[in-house]
C-alpha positions as YAML, in Angstrom:
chain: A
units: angstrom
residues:
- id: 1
  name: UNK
  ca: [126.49, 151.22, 71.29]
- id: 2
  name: UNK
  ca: [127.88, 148.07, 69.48]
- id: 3
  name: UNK
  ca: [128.91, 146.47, 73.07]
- id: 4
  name: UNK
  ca: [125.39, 147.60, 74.89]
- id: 5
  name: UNK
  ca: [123.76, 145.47, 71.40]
- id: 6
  name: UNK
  ca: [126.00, 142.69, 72.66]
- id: 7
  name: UNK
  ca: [124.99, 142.35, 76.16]
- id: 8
  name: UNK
  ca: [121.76, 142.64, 75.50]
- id: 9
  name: UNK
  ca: [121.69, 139.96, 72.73]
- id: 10
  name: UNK
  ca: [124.52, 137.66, 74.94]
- id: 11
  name: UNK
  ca: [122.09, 137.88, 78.29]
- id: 12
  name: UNK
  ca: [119.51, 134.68, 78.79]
- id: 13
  name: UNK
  ca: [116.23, 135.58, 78.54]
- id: 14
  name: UNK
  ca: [113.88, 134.69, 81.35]
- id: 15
  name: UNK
  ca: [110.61, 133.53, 80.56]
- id: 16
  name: UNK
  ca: [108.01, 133.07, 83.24]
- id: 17
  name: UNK
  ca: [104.88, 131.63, 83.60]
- id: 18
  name: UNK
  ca: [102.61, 131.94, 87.03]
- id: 19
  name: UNK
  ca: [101.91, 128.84, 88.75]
- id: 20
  name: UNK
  ca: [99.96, 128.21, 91.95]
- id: 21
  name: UNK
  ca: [102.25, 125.92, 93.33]
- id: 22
  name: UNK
  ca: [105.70, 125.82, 93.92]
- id: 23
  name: UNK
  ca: [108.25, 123.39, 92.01]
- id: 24
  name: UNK
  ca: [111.11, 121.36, 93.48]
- id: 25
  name: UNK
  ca: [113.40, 118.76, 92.69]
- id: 26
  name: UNK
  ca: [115.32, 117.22, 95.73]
- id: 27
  name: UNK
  ca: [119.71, 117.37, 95.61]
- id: 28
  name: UNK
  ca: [121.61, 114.08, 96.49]
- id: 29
  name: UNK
  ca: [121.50, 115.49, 99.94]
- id: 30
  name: UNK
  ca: [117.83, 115.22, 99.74]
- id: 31
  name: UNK
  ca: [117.14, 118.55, 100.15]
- id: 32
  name: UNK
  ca: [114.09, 119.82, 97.81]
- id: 33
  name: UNK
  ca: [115.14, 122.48, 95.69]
- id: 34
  name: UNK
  ca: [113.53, 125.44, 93.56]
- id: 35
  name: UNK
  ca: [113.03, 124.52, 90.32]
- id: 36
  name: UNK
  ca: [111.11, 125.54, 87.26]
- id: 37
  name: UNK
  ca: [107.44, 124.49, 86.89]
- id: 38
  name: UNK
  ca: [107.45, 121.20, 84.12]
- id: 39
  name: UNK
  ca: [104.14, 121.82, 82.97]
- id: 40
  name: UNK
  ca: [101.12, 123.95, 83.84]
- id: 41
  name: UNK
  ca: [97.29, 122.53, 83.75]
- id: 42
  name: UNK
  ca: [95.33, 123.60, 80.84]
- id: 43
  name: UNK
  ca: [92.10, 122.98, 82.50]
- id: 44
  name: UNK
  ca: [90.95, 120.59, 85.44]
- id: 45
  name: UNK
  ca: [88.23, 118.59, 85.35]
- id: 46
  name: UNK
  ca: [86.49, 117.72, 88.25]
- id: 47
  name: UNK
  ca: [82.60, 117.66, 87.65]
- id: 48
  name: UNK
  ca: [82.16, 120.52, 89.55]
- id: 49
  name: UNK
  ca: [78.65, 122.46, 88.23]
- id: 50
  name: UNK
  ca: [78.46, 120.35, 85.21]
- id: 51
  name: UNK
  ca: [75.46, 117.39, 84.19]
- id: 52
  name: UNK
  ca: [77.66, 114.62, 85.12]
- id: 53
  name: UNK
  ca: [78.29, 116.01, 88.75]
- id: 54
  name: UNK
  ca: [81.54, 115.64, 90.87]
- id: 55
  name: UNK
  ca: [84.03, 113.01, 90.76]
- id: 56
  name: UNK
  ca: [84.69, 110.78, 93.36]
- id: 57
  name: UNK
  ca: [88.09, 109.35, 93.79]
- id: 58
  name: UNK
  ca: [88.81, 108.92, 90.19]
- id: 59
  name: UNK
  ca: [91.33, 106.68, 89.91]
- id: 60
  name: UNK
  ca: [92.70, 105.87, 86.20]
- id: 61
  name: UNK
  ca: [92.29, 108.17, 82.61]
- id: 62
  name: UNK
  ca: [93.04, 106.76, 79.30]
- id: 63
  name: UNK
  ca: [93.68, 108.35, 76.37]
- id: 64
  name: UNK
  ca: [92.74, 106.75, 72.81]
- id: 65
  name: UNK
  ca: [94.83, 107.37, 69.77]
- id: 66
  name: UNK
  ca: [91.31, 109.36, 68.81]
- id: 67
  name: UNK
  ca: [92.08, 111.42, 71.88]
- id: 68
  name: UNK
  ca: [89.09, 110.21, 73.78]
- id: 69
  name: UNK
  ca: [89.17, 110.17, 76.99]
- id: 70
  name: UNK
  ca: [88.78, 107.85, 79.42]
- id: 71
  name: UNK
  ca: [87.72, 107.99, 83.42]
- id: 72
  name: UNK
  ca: [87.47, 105.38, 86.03]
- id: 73
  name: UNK
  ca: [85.09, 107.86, 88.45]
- id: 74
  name: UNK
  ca: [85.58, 105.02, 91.17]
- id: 75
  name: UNK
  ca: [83.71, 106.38, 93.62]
- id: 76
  name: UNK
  ca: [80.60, 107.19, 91.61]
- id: 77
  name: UNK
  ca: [80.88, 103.47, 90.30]
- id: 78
  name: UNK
  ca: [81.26, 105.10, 86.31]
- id: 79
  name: UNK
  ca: [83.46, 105.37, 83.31]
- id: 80
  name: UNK
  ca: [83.40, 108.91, 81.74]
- id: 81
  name: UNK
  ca: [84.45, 109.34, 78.03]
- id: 82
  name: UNK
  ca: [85.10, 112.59, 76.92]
- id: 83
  name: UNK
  ca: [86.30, 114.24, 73.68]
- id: 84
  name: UNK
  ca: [89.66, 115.84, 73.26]
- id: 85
  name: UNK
  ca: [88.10, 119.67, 73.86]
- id: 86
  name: UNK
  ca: [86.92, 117.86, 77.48]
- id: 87
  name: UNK
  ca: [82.70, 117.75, 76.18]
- id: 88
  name: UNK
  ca: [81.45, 114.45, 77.80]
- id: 89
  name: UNK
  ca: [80.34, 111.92, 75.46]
- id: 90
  name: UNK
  ca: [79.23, 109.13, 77.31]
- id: 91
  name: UNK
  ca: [78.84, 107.71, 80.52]
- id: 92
  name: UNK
  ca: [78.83, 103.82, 80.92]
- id: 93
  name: UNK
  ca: [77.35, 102.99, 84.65]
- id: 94
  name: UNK
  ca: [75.89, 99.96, 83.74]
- id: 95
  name: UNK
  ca: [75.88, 97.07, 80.85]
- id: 96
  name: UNK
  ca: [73.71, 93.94, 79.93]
- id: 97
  name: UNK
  ca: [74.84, 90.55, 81.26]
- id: 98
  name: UNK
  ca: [72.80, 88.68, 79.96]
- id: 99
  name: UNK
  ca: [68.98, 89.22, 81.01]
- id: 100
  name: UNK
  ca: [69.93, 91.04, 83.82]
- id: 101
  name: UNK
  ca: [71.63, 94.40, 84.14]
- id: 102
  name: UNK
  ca: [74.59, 94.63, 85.79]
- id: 103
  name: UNK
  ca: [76.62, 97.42, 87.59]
- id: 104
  name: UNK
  ca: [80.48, 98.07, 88.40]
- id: 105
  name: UNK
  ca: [81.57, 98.60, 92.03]
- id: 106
  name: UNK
  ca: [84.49, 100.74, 92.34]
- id: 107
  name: UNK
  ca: [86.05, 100.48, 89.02]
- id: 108
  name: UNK
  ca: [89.83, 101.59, 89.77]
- id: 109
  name: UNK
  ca: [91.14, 100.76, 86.23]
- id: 110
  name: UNK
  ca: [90.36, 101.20, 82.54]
- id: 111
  name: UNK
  ca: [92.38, 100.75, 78.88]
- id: 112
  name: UNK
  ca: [91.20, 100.66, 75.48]
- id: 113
  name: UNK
  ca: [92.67, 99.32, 72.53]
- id: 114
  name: UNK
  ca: [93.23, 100.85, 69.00]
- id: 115
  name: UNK
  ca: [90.21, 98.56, 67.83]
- id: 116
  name: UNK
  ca: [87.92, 100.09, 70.49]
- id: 117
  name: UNK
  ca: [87.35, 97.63, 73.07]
- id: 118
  name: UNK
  ca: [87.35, 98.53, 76.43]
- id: 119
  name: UNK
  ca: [88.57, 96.90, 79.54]
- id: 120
  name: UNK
  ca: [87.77, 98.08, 82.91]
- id: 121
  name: UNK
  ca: [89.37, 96.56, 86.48]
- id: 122
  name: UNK
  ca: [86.28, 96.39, 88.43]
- id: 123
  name: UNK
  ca: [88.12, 96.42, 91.57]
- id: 124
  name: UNK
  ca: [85.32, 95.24, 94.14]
- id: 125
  name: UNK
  ca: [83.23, 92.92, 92.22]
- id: 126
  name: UNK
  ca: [86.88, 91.14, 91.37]
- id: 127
  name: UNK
  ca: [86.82, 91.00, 87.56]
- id: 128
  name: UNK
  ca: [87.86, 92.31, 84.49]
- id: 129
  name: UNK
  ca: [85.00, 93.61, 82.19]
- id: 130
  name: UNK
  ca: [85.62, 93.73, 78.34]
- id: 131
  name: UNK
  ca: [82.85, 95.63, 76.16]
- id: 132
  name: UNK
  ca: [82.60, 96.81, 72.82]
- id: 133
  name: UNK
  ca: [83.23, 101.04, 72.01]
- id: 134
  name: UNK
  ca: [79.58, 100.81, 72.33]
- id: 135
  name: UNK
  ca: [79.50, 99.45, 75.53]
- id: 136
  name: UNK
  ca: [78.10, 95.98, 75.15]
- id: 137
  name: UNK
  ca: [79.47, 93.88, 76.84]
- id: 138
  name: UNK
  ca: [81.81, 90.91, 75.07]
- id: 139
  name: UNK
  ca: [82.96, 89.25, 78.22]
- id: 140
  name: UNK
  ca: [84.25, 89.26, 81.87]
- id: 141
  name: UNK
  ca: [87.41, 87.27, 83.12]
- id: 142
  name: UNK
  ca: [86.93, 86.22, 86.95]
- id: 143
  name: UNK
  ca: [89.66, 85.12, 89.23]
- id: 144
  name: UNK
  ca: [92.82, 83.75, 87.55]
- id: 145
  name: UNK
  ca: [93.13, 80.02, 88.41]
- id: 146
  name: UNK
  ca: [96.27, 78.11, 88.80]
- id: 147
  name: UNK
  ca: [98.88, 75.82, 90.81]
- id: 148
  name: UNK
  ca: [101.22, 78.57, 91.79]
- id: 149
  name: UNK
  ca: [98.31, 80.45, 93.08]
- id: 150
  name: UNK
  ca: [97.75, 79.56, 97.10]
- id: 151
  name: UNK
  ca: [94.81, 79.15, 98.59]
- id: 152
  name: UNK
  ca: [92.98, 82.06, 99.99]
- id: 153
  name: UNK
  ca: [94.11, 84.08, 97.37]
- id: 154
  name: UNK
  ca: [91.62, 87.19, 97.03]
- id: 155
  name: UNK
  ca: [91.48, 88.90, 93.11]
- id: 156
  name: UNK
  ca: [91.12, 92.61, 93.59]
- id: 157
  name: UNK
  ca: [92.29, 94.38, 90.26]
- id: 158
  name: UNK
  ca: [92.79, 97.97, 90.19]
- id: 159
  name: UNK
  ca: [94.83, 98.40, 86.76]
- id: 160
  name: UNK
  ca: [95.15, 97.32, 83.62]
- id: 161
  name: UNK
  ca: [97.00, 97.12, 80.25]
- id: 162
  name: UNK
  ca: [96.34, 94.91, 76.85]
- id: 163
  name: UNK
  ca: [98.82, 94.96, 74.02]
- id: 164
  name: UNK
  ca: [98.86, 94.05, 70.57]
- id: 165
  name: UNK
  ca: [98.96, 90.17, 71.02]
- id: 166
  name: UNK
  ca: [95.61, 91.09, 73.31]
- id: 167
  name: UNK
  ca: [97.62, 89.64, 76.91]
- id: 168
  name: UNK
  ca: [96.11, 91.21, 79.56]
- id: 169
  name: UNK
  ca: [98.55, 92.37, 82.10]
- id: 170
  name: UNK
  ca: [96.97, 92.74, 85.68]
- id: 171
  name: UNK
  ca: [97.73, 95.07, 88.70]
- id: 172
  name: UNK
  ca: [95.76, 94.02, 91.77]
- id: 173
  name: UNK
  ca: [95.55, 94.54, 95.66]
...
């Protein structure tokens, strides 16, 4: 009895979750192996039957230390913010620039900093925009100028990061 108690205390215990899709990692032969699943989706968010409608090719998220969320729904020319149970809070399509209202075209990249401003790569109209947490806007940075820079150089940026000192780092096509 004593040494049954054993083996079943001494055995690993498998736990397993279900998954729809299959998890690998690949050996130093490059061949892709089983492994377990590293996380599974609580929920997916896709627009699907909900106000805000489907997303199209949305390209960056951004999480505040608030837990907002942030979506660059690039193909519907839109930043989503949600809350942290996924309940949609705003949308920002548009802003005022000056008299005139003015629109993002495929915005591929957004970041927001602990004091709530928010910058967004708008990829095709080649700038940055930075507005306030209420979404007015406080400036936009065009085309970087400089000597090392050669001519024809096209500004497409499609991410984006600020830290503390507020430098804006740049990814761009």
């Amino acid at each position: 009895m004593v040494l049954l108690l054993l083996f079943t205390i001494g055995r690993p215990i498998e736990i397993e979750a279900e998954s729809t899709y299959p998890s690998y990692n690949y050996s130093y032969w490059e061949d892709s192996q089983p492994s377990a699943v590293p996380y599974l989706p609580e929920d997916i968010v896709d627009g699907i039957d909900e106000e805000y409608g489907r997303l199209s090719s949305p390209e960056d998220v951004f999480v505040t230390k608030d837990n907002e969320i942030f979506i660059a729904d690039s193909g519907n020319n839109r930043i989503l913010i949600f809350n942290e149970e996924l309940i949609l809070q705003e949308i920002i399509e548009e802003f005022q620039n000056g008299s005139e209202q003015d629109h993002f075209n495929y915005p591929q990249g957004v970041f927001v900093t602990d004091e709530g401003d928010v910058y967004i790569a708008d990829t095709n109209n080649q700038r940055i925009v930075e507005l306030d947490r209420k979404g007015n806007l406080k400036r936009i940075i065009g085309e970087p100028t400089s000597d090392v820079i050669r001519t024809g150089f096209e500004y497409y940026p499609m991410k984006i990061a600020v830290d503390q000192a507020k430098r804006i780092y740049v990814i761009g096509r």
